[in-house]
RODO-2510 file (C-alpha; in nm, 4 decimals, decimal comma):
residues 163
     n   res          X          Y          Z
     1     x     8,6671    -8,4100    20,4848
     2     x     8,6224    -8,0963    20,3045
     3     x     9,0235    -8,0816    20,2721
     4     x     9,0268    -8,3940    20,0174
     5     x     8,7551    -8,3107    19,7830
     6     x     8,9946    -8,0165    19,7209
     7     x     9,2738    -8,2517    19,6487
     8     x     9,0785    -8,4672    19,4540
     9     x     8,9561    -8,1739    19,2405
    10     x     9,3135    -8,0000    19,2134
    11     x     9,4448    -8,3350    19,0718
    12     x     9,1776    -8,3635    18,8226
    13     x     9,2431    -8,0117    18,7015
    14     x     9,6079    -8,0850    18,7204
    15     x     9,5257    -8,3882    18,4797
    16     x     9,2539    -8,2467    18,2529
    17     x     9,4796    -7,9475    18,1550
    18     x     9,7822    -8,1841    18,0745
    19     x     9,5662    -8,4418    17,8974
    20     x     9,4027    -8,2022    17,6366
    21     x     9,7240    -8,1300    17,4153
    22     x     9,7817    -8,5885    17,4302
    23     x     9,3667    -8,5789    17,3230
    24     x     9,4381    -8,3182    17,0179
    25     x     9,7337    -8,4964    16,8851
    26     x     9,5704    -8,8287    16,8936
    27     x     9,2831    -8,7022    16,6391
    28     x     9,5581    -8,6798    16,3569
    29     x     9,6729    -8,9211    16,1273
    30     x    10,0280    -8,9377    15,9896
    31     x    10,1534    -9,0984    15,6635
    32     x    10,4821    -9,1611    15,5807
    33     x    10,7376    -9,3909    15,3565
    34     x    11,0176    -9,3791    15,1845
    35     x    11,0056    -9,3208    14,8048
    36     x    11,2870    -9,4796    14,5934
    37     x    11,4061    -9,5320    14,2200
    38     x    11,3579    -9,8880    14,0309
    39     x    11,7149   -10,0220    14,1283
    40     x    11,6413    -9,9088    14,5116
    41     x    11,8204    -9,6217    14,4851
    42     x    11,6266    -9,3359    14,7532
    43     x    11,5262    -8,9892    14,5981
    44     x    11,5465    -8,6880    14,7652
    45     x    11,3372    -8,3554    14,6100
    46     x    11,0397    -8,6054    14,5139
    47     x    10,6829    -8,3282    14,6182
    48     x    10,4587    -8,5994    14,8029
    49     x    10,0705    -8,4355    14,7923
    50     x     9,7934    -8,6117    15,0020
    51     x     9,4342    -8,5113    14,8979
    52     x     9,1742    -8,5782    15,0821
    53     x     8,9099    -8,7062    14,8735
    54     x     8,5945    -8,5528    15,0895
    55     x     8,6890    -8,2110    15,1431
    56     x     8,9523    -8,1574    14,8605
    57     x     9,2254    -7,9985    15,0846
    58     x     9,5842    -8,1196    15,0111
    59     x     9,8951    -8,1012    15,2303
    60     x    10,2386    -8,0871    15,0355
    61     x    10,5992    -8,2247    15,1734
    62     x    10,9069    -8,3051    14,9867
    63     x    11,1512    -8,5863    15,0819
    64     x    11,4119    -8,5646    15,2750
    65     x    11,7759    -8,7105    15,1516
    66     x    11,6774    -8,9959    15,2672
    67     x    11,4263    -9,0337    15,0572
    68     x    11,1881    -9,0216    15,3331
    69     x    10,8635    -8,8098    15,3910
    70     x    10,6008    -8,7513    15,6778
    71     x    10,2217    -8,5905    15,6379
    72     x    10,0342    -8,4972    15,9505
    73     x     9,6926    -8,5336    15,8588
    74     x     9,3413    -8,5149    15,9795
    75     x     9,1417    -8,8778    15,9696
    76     x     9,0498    -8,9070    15,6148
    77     x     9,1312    -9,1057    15,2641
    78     x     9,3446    -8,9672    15,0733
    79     x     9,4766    -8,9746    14,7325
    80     x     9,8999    -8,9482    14,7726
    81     x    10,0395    -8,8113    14,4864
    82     x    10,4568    -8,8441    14,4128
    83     x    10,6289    -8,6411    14,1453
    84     x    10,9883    -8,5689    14,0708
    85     x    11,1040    -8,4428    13,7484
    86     x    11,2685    -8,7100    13,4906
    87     x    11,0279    -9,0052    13,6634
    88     x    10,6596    -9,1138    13,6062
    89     x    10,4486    -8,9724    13,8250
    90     x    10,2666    -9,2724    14,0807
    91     x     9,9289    -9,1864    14,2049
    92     x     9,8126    -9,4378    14,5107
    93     x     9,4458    -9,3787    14,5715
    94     x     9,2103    -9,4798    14,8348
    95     x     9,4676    -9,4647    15,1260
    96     x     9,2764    -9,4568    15,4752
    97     x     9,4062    -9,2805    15,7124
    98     x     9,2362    -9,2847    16,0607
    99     x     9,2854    -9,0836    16,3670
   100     x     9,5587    -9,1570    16,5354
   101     x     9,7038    -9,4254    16,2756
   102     x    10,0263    -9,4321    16,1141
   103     x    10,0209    -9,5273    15,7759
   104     x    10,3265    -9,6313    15,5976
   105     x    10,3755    -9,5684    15,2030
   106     x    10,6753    -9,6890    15,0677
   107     x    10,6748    -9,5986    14,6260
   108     x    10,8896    -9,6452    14,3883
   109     x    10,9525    -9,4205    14,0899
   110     x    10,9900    -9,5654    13,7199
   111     x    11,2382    -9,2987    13,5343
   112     x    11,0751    -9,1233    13,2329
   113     x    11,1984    -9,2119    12,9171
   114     x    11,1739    -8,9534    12,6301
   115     x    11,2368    -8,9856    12,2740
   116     x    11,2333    -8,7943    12,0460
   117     x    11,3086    -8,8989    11,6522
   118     x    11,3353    -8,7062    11,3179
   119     x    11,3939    -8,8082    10,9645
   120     x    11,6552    -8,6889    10,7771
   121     x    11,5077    -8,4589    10,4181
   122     x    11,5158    -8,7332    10,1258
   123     x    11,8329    -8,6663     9,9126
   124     x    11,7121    -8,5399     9,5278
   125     x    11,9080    -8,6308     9,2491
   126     x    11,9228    -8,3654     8,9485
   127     x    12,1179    -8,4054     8,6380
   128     x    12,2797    -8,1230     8,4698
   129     x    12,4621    -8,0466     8,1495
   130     x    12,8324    -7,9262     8,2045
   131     x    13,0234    -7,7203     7,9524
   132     x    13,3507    -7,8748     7,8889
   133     x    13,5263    -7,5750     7,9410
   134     x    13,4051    -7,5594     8,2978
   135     x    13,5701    -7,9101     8,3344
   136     x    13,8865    -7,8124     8,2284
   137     x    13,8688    -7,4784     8,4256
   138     x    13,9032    -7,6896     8,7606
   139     x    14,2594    -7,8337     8,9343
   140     x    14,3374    -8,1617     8,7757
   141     x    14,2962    -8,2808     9,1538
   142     x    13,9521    -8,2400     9,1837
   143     x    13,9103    -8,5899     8,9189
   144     x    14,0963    -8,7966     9,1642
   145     x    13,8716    -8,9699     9,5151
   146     x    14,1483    -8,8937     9,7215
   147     x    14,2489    -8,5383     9,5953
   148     x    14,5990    -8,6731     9,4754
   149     x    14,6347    -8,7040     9,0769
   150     x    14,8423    -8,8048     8,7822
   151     x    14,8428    -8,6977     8,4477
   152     x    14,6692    -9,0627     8,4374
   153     x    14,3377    -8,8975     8,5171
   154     x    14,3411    -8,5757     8,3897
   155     x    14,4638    -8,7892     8,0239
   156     x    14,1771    -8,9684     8,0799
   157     x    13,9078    -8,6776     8,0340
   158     x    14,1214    -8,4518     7,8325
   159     x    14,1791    -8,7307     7,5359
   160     x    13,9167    -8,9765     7,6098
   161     x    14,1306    -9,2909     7,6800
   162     x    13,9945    -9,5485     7,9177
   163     x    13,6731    -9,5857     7,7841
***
């Protein structure tokens, strides 16, 4: 009679020693997605930040290149941040995460669009007297649009015929 008790307590040990470390991991939460571009495309690199909305701590992963991303958490609700440089960052608030839950978070990413515009300076206009003598100081080709001349052109200023 005595031998069993012994048994009985042995397995119980046995049991509440192997037990404990299946009781600790059930307390946690977990919360992961996949996070993915407008046309479906997965991003890798995107920082994923939970914060936990009570207590202000944050945990911090990056995605995979899969696109895909797991937190280990304590029960809580969280605000899950995504960023990634070139898209908008998305924000998704309120997310409850309880012990022993798996919550799944699938985002997508809009790409940042960037412009940036400038006006060209307004073109002034002066007018300014010439000498003659600096006209007829220049190459003869210089009168012509297309830098090819003959004595058409140059006749034209030097004698005043045309108009």
């Amino acid at each position: 009679m005595h031998q069993p008790n012994r048994r009985v307590a042995w397995i119980c040990l046995i049991l509440g020693v192997f037990s404990a470390p299946i009781a600790a991991v059930a307390q946690d939460a977990t919360i992961s997605g996949t996070v993915t571009d407008t046309t479906g495309f997965v991003l890798p690199g995107v920082t994923v930040e939970a914060r936990d909305a009570a207590s202000d701590e944050a945990a911090t992963t990056v995605t995979d290149g899969a696109g895909m991303f797991t937190l280990t958490l304590t029960p809580g609700t969280y605000e899950v941040t995504f960023t990634l440089p070139g898209f908008q960052e998305a924000v998704r608030g309120g997310v409850a995460a309880g012990a022993g839950a798996a919550v799944t978070l699938d985002v997508e990413l809009a790409e940042r669009v960037v412009v940036v515009g400038s006006r060209a300076q307004p073109r002034s206009v002066t007018e300014s007297q010439v000498p003659i003598d600096a006209i007829f100081g220049l190459p003869y080709s210089q009168f012509t649009p297309w830098g090819f001349s003959g004595g058409y052109y140059y006749a034209r200023l030097n004698y005043g015929w045309g108009g």
